[in-house]
C-alpha positions in Angstrom: 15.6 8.1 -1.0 12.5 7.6 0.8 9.8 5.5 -0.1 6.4 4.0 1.5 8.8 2.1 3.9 11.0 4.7 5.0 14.6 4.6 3.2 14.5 2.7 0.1 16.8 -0.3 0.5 20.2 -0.4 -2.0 20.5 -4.0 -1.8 23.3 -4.1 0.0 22.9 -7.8 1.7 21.4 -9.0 -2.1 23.0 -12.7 -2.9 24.8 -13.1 0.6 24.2 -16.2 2.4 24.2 -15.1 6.1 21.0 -15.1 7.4 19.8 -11.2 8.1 16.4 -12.2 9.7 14.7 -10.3 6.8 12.6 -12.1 3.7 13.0 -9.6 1.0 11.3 -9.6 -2.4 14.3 -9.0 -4.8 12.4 -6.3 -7.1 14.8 -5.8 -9.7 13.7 -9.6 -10.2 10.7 -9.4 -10.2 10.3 -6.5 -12.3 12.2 -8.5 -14.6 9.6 -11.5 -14.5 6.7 -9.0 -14.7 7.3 -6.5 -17.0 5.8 -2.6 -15.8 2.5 -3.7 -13.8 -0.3 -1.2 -13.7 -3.8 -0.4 -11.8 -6.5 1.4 -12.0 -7.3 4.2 -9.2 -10.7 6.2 -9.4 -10.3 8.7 -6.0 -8.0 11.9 -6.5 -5.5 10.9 -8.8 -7.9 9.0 -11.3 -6.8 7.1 -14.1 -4.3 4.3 -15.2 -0.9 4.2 -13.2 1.7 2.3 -14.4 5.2 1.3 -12.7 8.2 -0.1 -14.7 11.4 -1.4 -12.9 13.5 2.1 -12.8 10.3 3.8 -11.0 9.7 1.3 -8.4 13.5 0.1 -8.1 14.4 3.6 -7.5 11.4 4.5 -5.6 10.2 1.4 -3.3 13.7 -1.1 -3.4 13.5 -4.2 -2.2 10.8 -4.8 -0.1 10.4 -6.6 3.5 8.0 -9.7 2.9 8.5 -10.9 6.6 11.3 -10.4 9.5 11.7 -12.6 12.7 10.4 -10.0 14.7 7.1 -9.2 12.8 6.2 -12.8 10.8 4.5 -11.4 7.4 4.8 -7.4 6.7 1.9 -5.4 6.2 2.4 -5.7 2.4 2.1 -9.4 1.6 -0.5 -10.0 4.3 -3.0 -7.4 3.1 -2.4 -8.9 -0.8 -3.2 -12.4 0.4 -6.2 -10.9 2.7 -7.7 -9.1 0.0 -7.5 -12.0 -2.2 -9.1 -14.7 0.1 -11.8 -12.2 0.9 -12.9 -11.5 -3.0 -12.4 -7.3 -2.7 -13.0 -6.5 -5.8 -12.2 -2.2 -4.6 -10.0 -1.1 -2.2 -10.6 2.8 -0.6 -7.8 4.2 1.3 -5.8 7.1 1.7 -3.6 9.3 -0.2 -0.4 8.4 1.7 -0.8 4.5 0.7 -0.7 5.1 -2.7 2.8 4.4 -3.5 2.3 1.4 -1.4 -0.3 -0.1 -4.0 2.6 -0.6 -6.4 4.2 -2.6 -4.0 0.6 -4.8 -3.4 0.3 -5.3 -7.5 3.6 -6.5 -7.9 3.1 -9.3 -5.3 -0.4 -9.8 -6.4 1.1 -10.8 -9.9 3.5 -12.5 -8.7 1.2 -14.5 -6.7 -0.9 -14.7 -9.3 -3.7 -13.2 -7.4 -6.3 -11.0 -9.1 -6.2 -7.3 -8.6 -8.3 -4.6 -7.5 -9.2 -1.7 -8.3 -8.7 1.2 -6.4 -10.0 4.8 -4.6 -6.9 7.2 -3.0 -8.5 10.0 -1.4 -7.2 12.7 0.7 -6.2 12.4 4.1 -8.9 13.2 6.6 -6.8 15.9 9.3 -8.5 17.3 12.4 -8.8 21.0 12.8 -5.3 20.9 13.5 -4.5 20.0 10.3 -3.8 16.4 12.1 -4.2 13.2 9.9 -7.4 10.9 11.4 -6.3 7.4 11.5 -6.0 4.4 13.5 -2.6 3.8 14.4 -3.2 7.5 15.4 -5.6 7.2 17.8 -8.3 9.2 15.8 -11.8 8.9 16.8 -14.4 6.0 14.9 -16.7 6.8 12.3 -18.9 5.4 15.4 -18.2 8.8 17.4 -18.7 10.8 14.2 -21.8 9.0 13.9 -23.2 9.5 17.8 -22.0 13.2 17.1 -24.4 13.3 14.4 -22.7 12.8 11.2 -24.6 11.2 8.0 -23.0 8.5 5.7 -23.4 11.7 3.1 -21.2 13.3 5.9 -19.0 10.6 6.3 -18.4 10.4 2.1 -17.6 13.7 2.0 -15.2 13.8 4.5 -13.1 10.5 2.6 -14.3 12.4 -1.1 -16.4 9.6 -2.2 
């Protein structure tokens, strides 16, 4: 299966004591500590979602908290940065939402508090390209010199 990570890892190196350069979070543990966790998203899939241990076992697996290679993943560092920073809302898109299970589960577990959050569609180019930085795509800046309002700019994003 694929999840927000790429394949979703079976635990195959779970309990061994050989060192595979990989921190992972058990999540079958910490499902078990936590209970389901849930959060509350007000962009295009509004509402209360909530994750149990099957769902996010199945659909997320143990996740990468750090590797030799990269020091902290994406995941923990953007829990802790969000914490230290008092966000309160977090906007992003579409494609990260399955991600934002991963970030409550470590915010509970760090006893951090939790946002809540806005998922909107993916901005594309005429192309039907996704806009984003790792991408390339151009700065609400340029959109702005071109022109664009902030009413332009929430549109695009749906807020």
């Amino acid at each position: 299966m694929i999840g927000p990570d790429g394949p979703v890892y079976p635990g195959t190196c779970r309990g061994r004591e050989h060192d595979t350069g990989a921190l992972r979070l058990n999540m079958g543990a910490a499902m078990a500590r936590l209970g389901a966790v849930s959060f509350v998203d007000t962009g295009i899939d509004a509402g209360t979602h909530r994750f149990d241990a099957t769902q996010l076992i199945e659909t997320v697996g143990d996740i990468v908290l750090a590797r030799r290679d990269i020091g902290t993943s994406y995941h923990i560092a953007v829990v802790v940065d969000d914490a230290a920073q008092g966000i309160t809302e977090v906007t992003r898109g579409r494609d990260l939402f399955a991600a934002t299970a991963i970030h409550v589960v470590l915010q509970r577990l760090l006893d951090l508090p939790t946002p809540a959050y806005h998922h909107h569609r993916l901005i594309r180019d005429d192309q039907g390209k996704r806009l984003a930085k790792r991408d390339d795509a151009r700065a609400l800046s340029k959109y702005r010199a071109e022109g664009a309002t902030p009413a332009d700019i929430r549109r695009m994003v749906e807020l």
